[in-house]
LODRENPA-186999 format. One line per 3 residues: number of its first residue (from 0); their letters; for each residue x, y, z of N, C-alpha, C, O. Coordinates in Angstrom, 3 decimals, padded with zeros to 6 digits, always signed. Example, Ala and Ser with C-alpha at 12.3 -4.5 7.8 and 13.67 -1.06 7.14 Angstrom:
0) AS) +013.190,-005.690,+007.800,+012.300,-004.500,+007.800,+013.200,-003.300,+007.800,+014.236,-003.319,+008.465 ~ +012.850,-002.250,+007.080,+013.670,-001.060,+007.140,+012.900,+000.030,+007.870,+013.409,+001.138,+008.039
***
This chain:
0) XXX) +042.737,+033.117,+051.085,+041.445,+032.491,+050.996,+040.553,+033.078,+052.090,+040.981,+033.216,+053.236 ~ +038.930,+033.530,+051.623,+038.162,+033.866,+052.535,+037.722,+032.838,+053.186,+038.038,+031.740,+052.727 ~ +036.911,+032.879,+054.380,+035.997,+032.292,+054.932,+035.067,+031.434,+054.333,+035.005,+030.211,+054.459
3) XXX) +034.485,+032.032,+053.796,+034.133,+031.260,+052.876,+033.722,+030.440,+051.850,+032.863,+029.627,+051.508 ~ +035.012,+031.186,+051.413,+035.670,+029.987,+050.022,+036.512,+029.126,+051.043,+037.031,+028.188,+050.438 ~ +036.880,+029.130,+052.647,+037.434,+027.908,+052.803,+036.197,+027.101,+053.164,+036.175,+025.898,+052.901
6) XXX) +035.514,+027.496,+053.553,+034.133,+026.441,+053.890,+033.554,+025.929,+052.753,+032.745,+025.002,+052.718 ~ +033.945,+026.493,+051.919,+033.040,+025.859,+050.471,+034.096,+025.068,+050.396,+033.608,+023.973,+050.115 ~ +035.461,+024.922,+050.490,+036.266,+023.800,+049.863,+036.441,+022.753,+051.050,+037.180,+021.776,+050.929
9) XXX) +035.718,+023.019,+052.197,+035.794,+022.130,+053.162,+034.672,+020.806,+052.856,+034.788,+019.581,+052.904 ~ +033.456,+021.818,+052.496,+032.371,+020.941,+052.282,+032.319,+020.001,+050.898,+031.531,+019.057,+050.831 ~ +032.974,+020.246,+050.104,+033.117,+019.713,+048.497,+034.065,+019.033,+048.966,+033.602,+017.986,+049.417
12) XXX) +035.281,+019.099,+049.105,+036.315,+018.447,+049.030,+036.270,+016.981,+050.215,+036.405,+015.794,+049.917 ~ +036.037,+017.584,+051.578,+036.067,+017.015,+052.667,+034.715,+016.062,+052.829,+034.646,+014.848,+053.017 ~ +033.963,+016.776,+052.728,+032.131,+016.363,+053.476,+032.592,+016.948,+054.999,+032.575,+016.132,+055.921
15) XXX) +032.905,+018.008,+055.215,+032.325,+018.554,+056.318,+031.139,+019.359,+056.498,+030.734,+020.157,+055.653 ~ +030.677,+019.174,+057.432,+029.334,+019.791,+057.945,+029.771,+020.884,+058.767,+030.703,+020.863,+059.571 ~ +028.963,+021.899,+058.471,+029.110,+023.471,+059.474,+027.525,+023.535,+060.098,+026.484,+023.220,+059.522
18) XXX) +027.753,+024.168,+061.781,+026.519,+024.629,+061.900,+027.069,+026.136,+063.046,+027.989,+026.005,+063.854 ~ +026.583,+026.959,+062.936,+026.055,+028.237,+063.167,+026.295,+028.100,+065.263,+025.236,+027.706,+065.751 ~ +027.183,+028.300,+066.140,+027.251,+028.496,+067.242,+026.551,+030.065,+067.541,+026.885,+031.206,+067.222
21) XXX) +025.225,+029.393,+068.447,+024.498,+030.963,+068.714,+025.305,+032.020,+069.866,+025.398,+031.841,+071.080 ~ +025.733,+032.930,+069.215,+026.122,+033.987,+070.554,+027.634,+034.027,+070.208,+028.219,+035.010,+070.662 ~ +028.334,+033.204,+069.536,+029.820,+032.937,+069.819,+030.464,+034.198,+068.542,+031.283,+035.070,+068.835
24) XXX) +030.012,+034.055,+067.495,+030.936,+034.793,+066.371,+031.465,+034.063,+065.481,+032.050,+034.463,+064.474 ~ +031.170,+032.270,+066.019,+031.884,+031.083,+065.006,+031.327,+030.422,+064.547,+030.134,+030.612,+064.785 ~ +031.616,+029.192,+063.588,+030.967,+027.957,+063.060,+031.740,+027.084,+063.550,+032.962,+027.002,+063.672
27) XXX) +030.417,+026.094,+063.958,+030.944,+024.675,+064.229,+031.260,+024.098,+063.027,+030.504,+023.960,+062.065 ~ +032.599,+023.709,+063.132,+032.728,+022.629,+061.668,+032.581,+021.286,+062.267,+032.515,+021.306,+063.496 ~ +032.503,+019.968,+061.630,+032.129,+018.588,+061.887,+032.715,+018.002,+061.100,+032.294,+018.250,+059.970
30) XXX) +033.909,+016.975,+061.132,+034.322,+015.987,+060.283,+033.352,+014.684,+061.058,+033.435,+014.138,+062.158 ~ +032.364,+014.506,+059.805,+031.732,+013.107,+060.199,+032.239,+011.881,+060.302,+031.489,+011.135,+060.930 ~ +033.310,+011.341,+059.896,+034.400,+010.436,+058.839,+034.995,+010.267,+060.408,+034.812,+009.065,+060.604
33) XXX) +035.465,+010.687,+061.346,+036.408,+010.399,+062.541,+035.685,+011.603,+063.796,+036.365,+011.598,+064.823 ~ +034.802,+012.314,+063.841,+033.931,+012.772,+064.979,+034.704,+013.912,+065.190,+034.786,+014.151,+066.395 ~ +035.371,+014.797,+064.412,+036.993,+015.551,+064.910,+036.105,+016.626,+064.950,+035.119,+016.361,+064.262
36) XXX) +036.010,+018.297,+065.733,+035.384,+019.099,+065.460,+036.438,+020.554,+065.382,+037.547,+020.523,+065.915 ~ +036.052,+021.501,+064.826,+036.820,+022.338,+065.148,+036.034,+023.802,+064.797,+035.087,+023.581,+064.042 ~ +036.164,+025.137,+065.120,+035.581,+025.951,+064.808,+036.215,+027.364,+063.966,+037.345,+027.782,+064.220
39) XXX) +035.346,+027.995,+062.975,+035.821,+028.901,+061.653,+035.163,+030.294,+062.406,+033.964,+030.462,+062.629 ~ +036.213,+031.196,+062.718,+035.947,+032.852,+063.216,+034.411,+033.398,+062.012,+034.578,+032.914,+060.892 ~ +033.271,+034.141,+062.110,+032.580,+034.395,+061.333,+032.636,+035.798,+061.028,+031.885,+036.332,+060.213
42) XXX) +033.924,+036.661,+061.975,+033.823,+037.648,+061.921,+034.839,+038.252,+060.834,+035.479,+037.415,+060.198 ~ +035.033,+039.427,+060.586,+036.373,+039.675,+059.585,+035.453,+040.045,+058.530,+036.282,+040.738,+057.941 ~ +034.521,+040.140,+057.882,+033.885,+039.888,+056.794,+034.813,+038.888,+055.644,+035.045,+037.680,+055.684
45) XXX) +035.317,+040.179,+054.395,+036.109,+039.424,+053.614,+037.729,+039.017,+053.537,+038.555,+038.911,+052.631 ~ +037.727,+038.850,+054.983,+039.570,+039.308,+055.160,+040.107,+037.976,+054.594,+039.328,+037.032,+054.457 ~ +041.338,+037.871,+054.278,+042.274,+036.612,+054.307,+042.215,+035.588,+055.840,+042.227,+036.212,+056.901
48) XXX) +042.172,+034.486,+055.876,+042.343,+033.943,+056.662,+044.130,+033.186,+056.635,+044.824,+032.590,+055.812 ~ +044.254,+033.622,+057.947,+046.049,+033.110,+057.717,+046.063,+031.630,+057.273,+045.138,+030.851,+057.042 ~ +047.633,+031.465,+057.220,+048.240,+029.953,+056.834,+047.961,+028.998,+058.331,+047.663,+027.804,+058.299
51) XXX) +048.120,+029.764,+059.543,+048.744,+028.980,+060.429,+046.878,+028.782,+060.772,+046.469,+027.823,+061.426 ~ +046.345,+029.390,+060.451,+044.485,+029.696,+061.134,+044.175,+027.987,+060.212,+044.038,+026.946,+060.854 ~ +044.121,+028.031,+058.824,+044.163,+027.176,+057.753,+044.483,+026.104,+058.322,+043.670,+025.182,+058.374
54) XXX) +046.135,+025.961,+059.043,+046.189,+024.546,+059.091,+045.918,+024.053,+060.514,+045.828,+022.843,+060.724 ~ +045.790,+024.910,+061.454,+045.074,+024.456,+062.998,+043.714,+023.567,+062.234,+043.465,+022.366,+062.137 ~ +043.025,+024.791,+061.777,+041.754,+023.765,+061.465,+041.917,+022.852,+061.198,+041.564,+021.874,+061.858
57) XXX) +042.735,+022.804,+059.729,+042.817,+021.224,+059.248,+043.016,+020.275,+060.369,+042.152,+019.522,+060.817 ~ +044.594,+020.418,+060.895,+044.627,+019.457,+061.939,+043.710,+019.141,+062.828,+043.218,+018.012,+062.825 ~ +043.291,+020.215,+063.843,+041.746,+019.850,+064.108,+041.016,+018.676,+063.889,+040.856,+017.794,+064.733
60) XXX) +040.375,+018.671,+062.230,+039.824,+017.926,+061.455,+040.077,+016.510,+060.983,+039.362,+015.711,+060.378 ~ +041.523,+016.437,+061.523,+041.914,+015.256,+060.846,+042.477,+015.212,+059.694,+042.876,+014.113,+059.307 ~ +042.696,+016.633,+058.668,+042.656,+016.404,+057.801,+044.272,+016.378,+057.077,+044.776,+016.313,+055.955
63) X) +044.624,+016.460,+058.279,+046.868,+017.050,+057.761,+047.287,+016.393,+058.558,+048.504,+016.326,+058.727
***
């Protein structure tokens, strides 16, 4: 899974909110639902994002 197509299934599935960290290379993600935050690499263009990248976030998020 790319970048994002995981952000598109974050935002449909989840209701997370992304916003744009200036200078960094990342996105802020936002679980509104429990305040959890965590951040998505913007670099790579279309690469695979790993399993273990996948589920940090989730956990992160609250969401696993």
């Amino acid at each position: 899974m790319t970048r994002k197509q995981f952000e598109k299934l974050l935002r449909k599935e989840y209701g997370i909110e992304s916003y744009t960290k200036r200078g960094t290379g990342h996105k802020e993600l936002y679980n509104p639902q429990n305040r959890n935050r965590s951040q998505l690499p913007m670099h790579g263009g279309g690469k695979q994002l790993g399993k273990g990248l996948i589920n940090k976030i989730l956990k992160d998020l609250g969401l696993k």
